[in-house]
N, C-alpha and C positions, 0 to 999 in steps of 0.2 A: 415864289409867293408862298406865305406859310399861312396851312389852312388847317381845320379839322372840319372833318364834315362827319355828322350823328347818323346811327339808319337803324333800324328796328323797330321805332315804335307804331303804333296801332291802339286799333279797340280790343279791348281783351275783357274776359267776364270777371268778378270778382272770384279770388281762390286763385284764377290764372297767374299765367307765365310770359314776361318776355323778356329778351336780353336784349341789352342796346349795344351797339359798335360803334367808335369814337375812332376814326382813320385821319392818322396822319398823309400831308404826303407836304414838300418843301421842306423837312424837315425830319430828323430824327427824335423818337419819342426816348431814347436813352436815358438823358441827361435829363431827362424833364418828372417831373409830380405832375400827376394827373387827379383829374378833379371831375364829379358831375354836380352842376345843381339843377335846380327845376324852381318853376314860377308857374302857379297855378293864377287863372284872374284874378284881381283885386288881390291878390297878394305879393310880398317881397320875395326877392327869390332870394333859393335855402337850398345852403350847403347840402349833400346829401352822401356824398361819402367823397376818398382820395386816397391816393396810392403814393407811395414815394418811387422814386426813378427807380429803385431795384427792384420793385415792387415785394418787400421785405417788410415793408409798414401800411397797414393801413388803416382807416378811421370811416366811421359811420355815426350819422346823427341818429340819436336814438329814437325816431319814429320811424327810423328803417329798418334797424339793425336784427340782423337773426333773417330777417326775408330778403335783405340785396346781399351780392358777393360781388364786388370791383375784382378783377384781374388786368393784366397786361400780359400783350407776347409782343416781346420788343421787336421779333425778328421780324412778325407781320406789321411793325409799325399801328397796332393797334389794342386799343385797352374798350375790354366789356364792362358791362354791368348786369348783370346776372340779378330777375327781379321774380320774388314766387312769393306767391300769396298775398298778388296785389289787391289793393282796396281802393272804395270809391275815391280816398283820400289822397292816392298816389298820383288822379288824375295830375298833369301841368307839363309844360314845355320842357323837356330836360335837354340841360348845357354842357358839353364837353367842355374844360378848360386844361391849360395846361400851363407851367411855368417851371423855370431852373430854380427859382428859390426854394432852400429848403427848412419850412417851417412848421409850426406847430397846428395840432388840429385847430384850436381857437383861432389861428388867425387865417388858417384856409378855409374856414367857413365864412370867410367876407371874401365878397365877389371881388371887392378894389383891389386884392393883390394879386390876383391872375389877370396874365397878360395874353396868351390865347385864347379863341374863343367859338365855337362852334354857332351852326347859325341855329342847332334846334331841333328835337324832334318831339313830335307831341304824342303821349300815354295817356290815352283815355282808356279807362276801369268804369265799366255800368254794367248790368245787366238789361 
């Protein structure tokens, strides 16, 4: 069975730091684009950065960019997100996804075209 399962998040103060881990396991992340989103309440959920399988590419929505870092280490079967100088803003559920297609940022920021799916972990930022 092919699964991702999210672990890192927590309460952290604003200015703080966490990193999230996205673990494969039924599968290899090789071949695969890796993706995180996040849904905070009452809102849609939003692309927030992806990696391409070599992790040689990658893309940030610009409300992140400069304070997250996506990586992958294929060997652990597992791709971070590296998050500093988070804000109240950053609170919401963040998504692992994954898929073999290999496409452009614009259309890996819609959720419809990733076909993996993690169940979640939730980033709350308050003081």
């Amino acid at each position: 069975q092919l699964q991702l399962v999210e672990s890192g998040g927590g309460l952290v103060q604003p200015g703080g730091s966490l990193r999230l881990s996205c673990a494969a396991s039924g599968f290899t992340l090789d071949y695969y684009a890796i993706g995180w989103f996040r849904q905070a309440p009452g809102k849609e959920r939003e692309g927030v950065s992806c990696i391409s399988s070599s992790g040689g590419n990658t893309n940030y929505a610009d409300s992140v960019k400069g304070r997250f870092t996506i990586s992958r280490d294929n060997a652990k079967n597992t791709v971070y997100l590296q998050m500093n100088n988070l804000k109240p803003e950053d609170t919401a559920v963040y998504y692992c996804v994954a898929d073999s297609k290999s496409l452009s940022w614009s259309l890996y920021r819609l959720p419809l075209v990733w076909k993996y799916w993690g169940q979640g972990t939730q980033v709350t930022v308050s003081s």
